[in-house]
N, C-alpha and C positions, 0 to 999 in steps of 0.2 A: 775250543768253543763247542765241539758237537756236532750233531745234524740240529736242523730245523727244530725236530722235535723234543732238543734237550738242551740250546743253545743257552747259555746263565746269561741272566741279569745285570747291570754294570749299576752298580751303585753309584750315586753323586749326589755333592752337597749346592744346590741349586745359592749362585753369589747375591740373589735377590729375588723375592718376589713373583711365582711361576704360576700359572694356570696349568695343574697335569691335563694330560689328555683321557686318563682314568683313574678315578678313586679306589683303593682294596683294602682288605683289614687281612691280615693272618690271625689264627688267634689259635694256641699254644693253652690244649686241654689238659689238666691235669685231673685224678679221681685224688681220691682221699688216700692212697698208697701210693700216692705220691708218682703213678704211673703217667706217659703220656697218651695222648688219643692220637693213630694215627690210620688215613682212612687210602684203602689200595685203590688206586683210579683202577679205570675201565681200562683194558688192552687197547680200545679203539678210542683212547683221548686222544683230542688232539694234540695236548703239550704234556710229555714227561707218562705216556702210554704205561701201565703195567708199577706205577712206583709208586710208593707211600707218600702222603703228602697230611700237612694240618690240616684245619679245616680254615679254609680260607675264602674270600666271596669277593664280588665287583659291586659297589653301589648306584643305584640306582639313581638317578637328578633329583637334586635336592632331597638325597638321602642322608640322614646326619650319621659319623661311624658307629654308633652302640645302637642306633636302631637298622640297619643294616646287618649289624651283625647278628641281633639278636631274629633278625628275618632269617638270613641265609644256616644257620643255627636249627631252627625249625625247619627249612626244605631240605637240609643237607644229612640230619643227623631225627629227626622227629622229636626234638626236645624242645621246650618251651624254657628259655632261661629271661632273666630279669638282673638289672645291674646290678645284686646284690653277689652274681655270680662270678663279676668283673672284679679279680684279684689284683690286677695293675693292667696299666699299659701304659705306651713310651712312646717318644715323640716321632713324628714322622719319620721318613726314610724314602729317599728318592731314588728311582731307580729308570733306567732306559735298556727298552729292551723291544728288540724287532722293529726299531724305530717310531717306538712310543714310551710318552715318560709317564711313569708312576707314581702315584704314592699312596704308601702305607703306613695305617696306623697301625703298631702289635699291641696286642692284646694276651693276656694270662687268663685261664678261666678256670673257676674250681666246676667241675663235673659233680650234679648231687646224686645220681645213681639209678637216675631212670631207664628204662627200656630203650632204645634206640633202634631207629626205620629207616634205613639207609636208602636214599633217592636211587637213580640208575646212575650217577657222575662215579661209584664208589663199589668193588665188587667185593670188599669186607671191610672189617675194622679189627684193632690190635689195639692191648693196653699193654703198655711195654715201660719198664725204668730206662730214662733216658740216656744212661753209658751201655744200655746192652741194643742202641738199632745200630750197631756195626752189623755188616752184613746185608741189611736190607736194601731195596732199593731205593733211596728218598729223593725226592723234588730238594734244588738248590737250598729253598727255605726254611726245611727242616733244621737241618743244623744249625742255621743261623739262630733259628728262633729259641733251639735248645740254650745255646750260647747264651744267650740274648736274656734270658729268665735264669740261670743257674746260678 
């Protein structure tokens, strides 16, 4: 399982009808060279310190997911995208973790090549083809999400 700070997420298919206790979207950036976006946390996060991760976000109450995303999109990365930018996404995914259950929506997005302003959550960004981040250090999600869109 890890320390604290790197503990994975236990996936599960909820047998009915759940209120999560927080909403999140992953969302699995691709450019036009078919690269992925992936953004290095801070050394001082508090979850998964110093590893590459999506860009991923928490919604906000009575936040619906594509307007959530396309908020945290703009604080995370300084781009302004619109659902024309939304290549797919899939159906939920329930997960429990530190004794709270989640759920996410994933999300695919095509990247159209703007500049990008990275918040303080993020201490660079890499556009990398998705069989070569062997080696790097990624958050659980990464891979799944590669999976997940391939």
């Amino acid at each position: 399982m890890g320390n604290s700070k790197t503990a994975v997420p236990e996936k599960f298919n909820p047998e009915k009808e759940i209120s999560p206790d927080v909403r999140i979207f992953n969302a699995l950036i691709f450019n036009e060279k078919g690269e992925i976006l992936l953004l290095k946390r801070s050394e001082d996060d508090r979850y998964f310190p110093g590893h590459y991760n999506i860009l991923s976000g928490k919604l906000e109450d009575k936040e619906g997911y594509i307007e959530g995303l396309m908020r945290e999109v703009k604080e995370e990365i300084g781009v302004e995208i619109s659902s024309s930018n939304i290549i797919e996404q899939q159906g939920f995914e329930f997960t429990r973790w530190k004794g709270i259950i989640w759920k996410m929506q994933p999300f695919r997005i095509l990247f159209s090549g703007e500049e990008m302003v990275l918040n303080e959550e993020h201490l660079r960004y890499v556009w990398i083809k998705p069989e070569e981040v062997d080696g790097l250090e990624l958050t659980p999600q990464v891979m799944d999400m590669i999976e997940r869109f391939s």
